[in-house]
C-alpha positions as CSV (number, residue, x, y, z in Angstrom):
1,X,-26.1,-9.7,13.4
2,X,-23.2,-12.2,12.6
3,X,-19.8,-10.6,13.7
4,X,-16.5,-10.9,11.3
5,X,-14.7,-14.1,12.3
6,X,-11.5,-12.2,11.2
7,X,-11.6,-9.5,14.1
8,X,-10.9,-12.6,16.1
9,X,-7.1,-13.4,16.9
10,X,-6.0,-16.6,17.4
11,X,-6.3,-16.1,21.0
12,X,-9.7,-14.7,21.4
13,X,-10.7,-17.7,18.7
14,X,-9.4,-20.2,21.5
15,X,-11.4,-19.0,24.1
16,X,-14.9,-19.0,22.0
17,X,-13.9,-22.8,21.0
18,X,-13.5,-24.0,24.5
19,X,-16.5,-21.9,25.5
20,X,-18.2,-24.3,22.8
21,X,-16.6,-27.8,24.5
22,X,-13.9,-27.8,21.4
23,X,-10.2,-28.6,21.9
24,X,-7.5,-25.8,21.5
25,X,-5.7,-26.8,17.9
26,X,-9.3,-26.1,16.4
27,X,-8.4,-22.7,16.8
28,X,-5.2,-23.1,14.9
29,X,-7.1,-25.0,12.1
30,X,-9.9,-22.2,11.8
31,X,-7.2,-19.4,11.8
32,X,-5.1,-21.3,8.6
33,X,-7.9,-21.8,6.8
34,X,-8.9,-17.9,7.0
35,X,-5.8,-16.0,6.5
36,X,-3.3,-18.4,5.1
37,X,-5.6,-20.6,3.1
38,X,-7.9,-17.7,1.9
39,X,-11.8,-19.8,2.2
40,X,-14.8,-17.2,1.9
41,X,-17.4,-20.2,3.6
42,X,-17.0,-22.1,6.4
43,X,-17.8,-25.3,4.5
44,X,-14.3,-25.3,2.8
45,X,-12.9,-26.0,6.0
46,X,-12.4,-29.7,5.3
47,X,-10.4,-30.7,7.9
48,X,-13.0,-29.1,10.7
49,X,-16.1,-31.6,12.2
50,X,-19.6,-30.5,10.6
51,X,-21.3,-29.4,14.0
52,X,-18.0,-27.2,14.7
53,X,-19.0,-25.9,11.4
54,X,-22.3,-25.1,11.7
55,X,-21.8,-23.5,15.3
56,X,-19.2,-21.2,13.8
57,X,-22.1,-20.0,10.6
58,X,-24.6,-19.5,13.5
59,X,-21.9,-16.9,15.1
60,X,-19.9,-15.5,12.6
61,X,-19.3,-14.6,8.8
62,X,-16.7,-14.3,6.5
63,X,-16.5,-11.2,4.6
64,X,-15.8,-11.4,1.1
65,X,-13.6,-9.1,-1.4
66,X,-14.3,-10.0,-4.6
67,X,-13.2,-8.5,-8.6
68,X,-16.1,-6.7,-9.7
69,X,-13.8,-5.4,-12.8
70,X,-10.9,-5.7,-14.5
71,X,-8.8,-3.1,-17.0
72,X,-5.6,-4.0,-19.3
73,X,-3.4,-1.9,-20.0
74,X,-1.2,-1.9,-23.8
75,X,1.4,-2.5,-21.5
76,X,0.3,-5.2,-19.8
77,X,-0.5,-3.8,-16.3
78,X,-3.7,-4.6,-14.7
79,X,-6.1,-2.9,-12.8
80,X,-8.7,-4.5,-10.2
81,X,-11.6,-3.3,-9.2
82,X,-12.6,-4.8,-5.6
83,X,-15.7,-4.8,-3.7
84,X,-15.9,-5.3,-0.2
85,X,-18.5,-7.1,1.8
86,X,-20.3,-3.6,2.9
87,X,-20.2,-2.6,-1.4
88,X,-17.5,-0.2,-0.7
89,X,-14.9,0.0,-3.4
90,X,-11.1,0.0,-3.6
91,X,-8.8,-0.2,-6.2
92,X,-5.1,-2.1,-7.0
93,X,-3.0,-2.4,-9.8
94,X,-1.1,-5.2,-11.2
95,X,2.3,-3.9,-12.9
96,X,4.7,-6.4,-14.2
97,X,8.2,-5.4,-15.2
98,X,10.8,-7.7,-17.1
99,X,9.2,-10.7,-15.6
100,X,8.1,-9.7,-11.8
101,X,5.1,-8.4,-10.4
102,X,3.7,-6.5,-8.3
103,X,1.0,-6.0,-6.3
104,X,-0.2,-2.1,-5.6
105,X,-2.4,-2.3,-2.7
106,X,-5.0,0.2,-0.9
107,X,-5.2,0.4,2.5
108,X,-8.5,3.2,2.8
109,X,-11.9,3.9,1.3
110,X,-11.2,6.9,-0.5
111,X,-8.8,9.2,1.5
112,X,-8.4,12.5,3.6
113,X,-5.1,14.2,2.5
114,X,-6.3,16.2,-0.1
115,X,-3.0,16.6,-1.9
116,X,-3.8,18.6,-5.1
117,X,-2.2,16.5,-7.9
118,X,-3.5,13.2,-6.8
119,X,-6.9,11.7,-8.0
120,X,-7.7,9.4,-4.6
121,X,-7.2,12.9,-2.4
122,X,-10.3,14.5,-3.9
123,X,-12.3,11.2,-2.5
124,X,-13.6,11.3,0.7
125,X,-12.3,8.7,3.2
126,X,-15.1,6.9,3.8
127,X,-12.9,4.3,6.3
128,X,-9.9,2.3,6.6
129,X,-9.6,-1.3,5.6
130,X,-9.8,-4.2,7.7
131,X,-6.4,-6.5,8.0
132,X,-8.0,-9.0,6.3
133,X,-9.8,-7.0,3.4
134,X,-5.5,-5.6,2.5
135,X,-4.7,-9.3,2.6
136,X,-8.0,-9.9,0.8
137,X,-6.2,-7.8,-2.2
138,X,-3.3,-9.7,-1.8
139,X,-4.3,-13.2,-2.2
140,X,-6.7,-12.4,-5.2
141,X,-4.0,-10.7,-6.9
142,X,-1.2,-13.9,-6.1
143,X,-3.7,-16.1,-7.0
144,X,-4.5,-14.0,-10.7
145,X,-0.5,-13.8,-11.1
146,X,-0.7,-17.7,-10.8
147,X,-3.5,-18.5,-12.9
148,X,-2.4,-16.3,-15.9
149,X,1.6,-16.2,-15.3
150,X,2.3,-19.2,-13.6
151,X,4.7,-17.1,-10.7
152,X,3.7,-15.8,-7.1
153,X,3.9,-12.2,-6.7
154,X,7.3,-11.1,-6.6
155,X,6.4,-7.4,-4.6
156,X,3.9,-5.6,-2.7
157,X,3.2,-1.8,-2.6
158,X,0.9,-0.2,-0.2
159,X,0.9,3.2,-2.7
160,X,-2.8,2.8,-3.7
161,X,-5.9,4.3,-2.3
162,X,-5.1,5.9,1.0
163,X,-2.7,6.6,3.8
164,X,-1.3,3.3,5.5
165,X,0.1,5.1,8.2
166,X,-3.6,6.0,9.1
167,X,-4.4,2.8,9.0
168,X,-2.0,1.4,11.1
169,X,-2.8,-1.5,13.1
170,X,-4.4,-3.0,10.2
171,X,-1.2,-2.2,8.1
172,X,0.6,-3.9,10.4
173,X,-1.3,-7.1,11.1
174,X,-1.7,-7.6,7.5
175,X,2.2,-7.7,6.8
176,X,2.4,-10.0,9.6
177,X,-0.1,-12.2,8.1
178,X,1.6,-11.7,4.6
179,X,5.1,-12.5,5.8
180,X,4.0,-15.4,8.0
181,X,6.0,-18.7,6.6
182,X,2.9,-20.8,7.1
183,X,0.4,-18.2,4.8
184,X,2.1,-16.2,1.3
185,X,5.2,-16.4,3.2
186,X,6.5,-13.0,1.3
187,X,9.7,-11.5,2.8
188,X,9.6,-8.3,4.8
189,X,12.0,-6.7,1.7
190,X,9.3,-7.0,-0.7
191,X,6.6,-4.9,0.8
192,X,7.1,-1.4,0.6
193,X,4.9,1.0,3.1
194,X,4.5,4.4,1.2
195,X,2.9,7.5,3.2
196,X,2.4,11.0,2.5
197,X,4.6,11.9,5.9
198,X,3.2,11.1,9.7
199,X,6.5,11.4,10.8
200,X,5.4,9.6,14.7
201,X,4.4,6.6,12.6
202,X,7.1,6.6,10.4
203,X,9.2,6.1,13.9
204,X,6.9,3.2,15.0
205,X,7.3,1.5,11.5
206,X,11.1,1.8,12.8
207,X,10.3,-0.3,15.7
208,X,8.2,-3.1,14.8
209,X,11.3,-4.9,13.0
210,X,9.0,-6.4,9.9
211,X,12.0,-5.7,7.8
212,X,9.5,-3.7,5.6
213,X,10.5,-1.1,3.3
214,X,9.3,2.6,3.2
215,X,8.5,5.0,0.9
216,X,8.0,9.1,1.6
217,X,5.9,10.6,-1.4
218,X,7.9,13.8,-0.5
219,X,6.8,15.9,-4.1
220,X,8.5,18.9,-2.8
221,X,11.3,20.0,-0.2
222,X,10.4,23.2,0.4
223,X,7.9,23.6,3.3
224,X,5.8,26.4,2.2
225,X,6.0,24.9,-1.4
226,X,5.1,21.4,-0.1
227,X,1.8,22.5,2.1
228,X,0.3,24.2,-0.9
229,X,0.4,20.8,-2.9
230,X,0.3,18.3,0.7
231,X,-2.2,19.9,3.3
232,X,-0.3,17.3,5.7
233,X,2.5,19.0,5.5
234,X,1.1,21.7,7.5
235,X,1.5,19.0,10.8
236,X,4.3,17.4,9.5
237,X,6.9,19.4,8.1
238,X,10.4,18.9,6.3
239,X,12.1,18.9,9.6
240,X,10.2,16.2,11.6
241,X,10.4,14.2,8.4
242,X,13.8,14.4,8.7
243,X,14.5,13.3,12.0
244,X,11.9,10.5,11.4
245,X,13.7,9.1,8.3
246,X,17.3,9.5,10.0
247,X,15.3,7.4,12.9
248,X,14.3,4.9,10.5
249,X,17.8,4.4,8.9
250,X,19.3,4.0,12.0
251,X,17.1,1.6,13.4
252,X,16.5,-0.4,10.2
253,X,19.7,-0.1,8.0
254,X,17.3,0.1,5.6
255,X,17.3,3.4,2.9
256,X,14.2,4.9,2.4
257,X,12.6,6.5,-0.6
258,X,12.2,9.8,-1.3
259,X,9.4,9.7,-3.9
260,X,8.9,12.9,-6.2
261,X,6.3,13.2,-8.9
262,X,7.5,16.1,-11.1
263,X,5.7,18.8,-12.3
264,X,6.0,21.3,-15.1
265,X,6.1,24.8,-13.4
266,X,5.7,23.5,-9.8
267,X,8.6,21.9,-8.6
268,X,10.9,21.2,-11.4
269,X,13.1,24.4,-11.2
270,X,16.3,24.3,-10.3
271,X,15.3,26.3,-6.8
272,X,13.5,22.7,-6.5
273,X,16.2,20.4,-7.1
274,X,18.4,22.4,-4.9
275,X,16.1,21.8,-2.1
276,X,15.7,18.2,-2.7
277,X,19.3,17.5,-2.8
278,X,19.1,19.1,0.6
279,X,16.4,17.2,2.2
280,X,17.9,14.0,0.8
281,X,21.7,14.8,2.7
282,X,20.4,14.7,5.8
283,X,20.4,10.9,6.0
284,X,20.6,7.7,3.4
285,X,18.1,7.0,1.3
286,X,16.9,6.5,-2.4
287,X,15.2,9.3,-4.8
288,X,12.7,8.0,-7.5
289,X,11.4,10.5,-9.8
290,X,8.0,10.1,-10.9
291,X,6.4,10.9,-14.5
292,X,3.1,13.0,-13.1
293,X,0.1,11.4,-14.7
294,X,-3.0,13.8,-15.9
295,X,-6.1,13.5,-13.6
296,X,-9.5,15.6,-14.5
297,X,-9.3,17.0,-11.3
298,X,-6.3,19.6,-11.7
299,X,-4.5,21.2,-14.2
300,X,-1.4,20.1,-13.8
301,X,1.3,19.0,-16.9
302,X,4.4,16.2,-16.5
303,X,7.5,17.5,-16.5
304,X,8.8,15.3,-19.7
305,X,12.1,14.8,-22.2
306,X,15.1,16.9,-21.8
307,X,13.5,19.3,-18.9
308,X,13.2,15.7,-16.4
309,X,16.3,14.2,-17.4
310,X,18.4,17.2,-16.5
311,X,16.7,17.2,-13.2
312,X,17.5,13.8,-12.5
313,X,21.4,14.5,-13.9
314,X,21.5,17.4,-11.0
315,X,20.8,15.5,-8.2
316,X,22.6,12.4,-9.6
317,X,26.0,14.5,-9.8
318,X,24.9,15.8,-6.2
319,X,26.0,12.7,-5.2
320,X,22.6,11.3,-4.8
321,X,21.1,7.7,-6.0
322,X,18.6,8.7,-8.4
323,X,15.9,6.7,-10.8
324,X,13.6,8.2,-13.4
325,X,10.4,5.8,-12.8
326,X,8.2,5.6,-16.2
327,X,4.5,5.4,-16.0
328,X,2.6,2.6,-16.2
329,X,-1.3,1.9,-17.0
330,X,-1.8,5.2,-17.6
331,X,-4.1,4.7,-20.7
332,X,-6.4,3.0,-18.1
333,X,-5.9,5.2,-15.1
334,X,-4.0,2.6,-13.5
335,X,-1.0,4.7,-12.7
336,X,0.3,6.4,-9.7
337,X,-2.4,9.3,-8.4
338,X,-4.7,8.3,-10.9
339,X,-7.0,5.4,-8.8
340,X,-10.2,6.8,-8.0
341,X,-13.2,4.3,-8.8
342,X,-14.5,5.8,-11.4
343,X,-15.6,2.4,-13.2
């Protein structure tokens, strides 16, 4: 079987071109034309010598990600549909906002958290995604943004299917790839890394200096509380998360997110706003508040009106930075917990 010329790095891509007689800056042609220039065949590599060509189809593929549907929302987000070269599916969401977009990425097949209120956690993780199949999502969704808008892609999320941090060497490479001057060329500031909590990897986000930004779907601060609604809680608890994000901060300068989807009867008492305002003390960092959107799978109700904004007015007089952050796509199951392939 033909192997996937994108496992290749630029290095190992040297060594099978000399092996073939060719000189060294092929491999640097061959490697622009994959990840910063996007081709699916090797016959759009122009610039490349036919018989290079044809030695490189006899060896290798290139695996293809391609929109197999498409959903609009009344409020203008848009959700993708993408199939991967083995007819696994993913989902990622377009949402633009006064004029900027972004890009809401998946990093898995499916997922293994389990967390009760989200949609993608009653999928089985069937596997992670390749580097190349995240930037895959990427460059189809720049190059849509382009086509219909006329503007690049102003952010990138990793908060669809999946957990990034397990997924992380293909996380990584594919920022790398994003943020390389030569490819998309997007800054480090506008990618965000959301996970559910692996507090080690939120540390070794810390030390790769991508200048990323990161996310903690937190959802509760109470550990007891939090495991009944995040299984991964039960290895990563509220106090390892702490020390983790306090890492992060002071290795990055950069706040993180504390991201908490409210629920009616689950954690918007006051009990739960006192516990969040303690979490969020122990170190800098950023509280959105999420409008809970409805999946089939649970039972569960948004915390709406009067009921969310006096939750968000408690912690904001806590001393805390605080944002209410509205739903979007939802009439299409586009927004956040709701992606589960079901197209």
């Amino acid at each position: 079987m033909k192997k996937n010329i994108r496992t290749l790095n630029i290095e190992q891509m040297q060594t099978f071109l000399k092996e073939l007689g060719e000189p060294a800056f092929r491999a640097k042609q061959v490697h622009e034309w994959l990840w910063y220039k996007g081709v699916s065949e090797f016959s759009s590599m122009r610039n490349l010598p036919k018989s290079l060509l044809e030695k490189l189809d006899e060896s290798y593929h290139i695996p293809k990600t391609k929109i197999y549907t498409e959903q609009v929302s009344t409020d203008g987000t848009i959700k993708l549909g993408f199939e991967l070269d083995d007819k696994n599916k993913v989902e990622g969401v377009i949402i633009p906002s006064m004029g900027r977009y972004t890009a809401c990425i998946s990093s898995q097949v499916g997922c293994s958290l389990d967390c009760t209120f989200c949609a993608t956690g009653f999928l089985k993780r069937e596997r992670n995604l390749t580097a190349g199949e995240i930037f895959d999502q990427v460059n189809l969704i720049n190059a849509i943004t382009m086509e219909r808008f006329n503007q690049k892609l102003d952010n990138i999320v990793f908060m669809g299917m999946g957990e990034p941090m397990l997924n992380y060497a293909n996380v990584i490479e594919s920022i790398k790839i994003m943020t390389d001057m030569k490819g998309l060329g997007f800054s480090g500031r506008r990618i965000t890394v959301s996970t559910s909590g692996i507090s080690k990897m939120i540390v070794k986000l810390a030390d790769e200096e991508l200048g990323c930004r990161l996310a903690l779907s937190l959802h509760e601060a109470n550990n007891e509380a939090r495991s009944r609604i995040m299984p991964i809680n039960d290895s990563n608890p509220l106090e390892s998360l702490a020390e983790s994000l306090t890492y992060w901060y002071n290795t990055t300068k950069s706040r993180p997110t504390l991201e908490y989807t409210v629920i009616e009867d689950v954690n918007d008492q006051s009990s739960n706003s006192d516990d969040l305002i303690r979490f969020a003390k122990q170190f800098p960092c950023k509280i959105n508040l999420i409008e809970y959107n409805p999946i089939i799978q649970a039972d569960f109700k948004p915390t709406e009106g009067d009921n969310l904004e006096a939750f968000a007015k408690k912690i904001e007089e806590a001393g805390l930075i605080v944002n209410i952050r509205r739903s979007r796509g939802k009439d299409i199951d586009a927004a956040c917990g709701q992606l589960i392939n079901n197209n």
